[in-house]
RODO-2510 file (C-alpha; in nm, 4 decimals, decimal comma):
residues 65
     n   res          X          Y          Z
     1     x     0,8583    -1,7061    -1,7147
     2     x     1,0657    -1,5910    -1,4032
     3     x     1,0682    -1,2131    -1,3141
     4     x     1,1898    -0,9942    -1,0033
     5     x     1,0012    -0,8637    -0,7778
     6     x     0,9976    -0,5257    -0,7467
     7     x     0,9412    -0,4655    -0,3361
     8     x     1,1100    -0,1052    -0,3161
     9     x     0,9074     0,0322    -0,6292
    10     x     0,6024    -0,2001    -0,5047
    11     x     0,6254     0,0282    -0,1278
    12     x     0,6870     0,3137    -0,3077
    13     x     0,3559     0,3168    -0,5074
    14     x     0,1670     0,1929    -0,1771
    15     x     0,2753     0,4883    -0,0154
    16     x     0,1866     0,7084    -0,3060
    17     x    -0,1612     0,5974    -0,3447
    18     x    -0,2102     0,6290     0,0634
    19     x    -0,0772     0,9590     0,0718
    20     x    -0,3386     1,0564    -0,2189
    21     x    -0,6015     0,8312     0,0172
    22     x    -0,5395     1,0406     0,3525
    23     x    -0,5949     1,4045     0,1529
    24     x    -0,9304     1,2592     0,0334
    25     x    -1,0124     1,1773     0,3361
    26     x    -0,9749     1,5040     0,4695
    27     x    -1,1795     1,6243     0,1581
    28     x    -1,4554     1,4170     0,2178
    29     x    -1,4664     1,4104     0,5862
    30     x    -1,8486     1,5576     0,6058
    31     x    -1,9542     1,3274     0,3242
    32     x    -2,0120     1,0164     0,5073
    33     x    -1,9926     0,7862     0,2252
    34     x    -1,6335     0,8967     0,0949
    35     x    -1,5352     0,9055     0,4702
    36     x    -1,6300     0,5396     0,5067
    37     x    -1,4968     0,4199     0,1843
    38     x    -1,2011     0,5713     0,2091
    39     x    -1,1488     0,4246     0,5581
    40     x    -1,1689     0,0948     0,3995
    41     x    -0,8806     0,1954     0,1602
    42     x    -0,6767     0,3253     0,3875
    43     x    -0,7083    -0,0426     0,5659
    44     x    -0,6214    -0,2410     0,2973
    45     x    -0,3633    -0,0198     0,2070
    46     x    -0,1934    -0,0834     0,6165
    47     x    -0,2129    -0,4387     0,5135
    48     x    -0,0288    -0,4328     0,1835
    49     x     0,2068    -0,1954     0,3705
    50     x     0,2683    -0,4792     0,6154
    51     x     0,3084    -0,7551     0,3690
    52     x     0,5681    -0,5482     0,1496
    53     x     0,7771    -0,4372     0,4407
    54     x     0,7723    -0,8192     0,5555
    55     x     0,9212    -0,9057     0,2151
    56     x     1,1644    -0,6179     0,2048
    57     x     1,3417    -0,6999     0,5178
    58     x     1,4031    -1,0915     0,3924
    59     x     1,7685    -1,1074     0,3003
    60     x     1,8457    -1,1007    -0,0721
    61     x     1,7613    -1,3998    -0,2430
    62     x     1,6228    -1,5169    -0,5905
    63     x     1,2697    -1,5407    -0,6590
    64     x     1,3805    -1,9119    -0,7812
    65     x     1,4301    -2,0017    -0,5099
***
């Protein structure tokens, strides 16, 4: 079962979800925990950020390939 990747909507979401990420952040910035954990997020999130934009700026080609 073959299917296309979605990059653009893929980045969009990842941007979406560290936007939400950086206001919670300022939130909980004198609760230590949230501040930490949300840190952590906001790291993970860089890396998916890197691997999508990697994929995005490949030329056009089938997933079949």
């Amino acid at each position: 079962m073959n299917r296309e990747i979605e990059l653009k909507a893929i980045h969009s979401h990842i941007r979406e979800i560290k936007t939400a990420a950086e206001k919670l952040q300022v939130l909980g910035r004198d609760f230590p925990a949230l501040d930490r954990n949300t840190a952590r997020i906001l790291a993970s999130l860089s890396m998916l950020e890197i691997n999508n934009s990697d994929l995005i700026d490949l030329p056009e080609t089938s997933v079949d390939e």
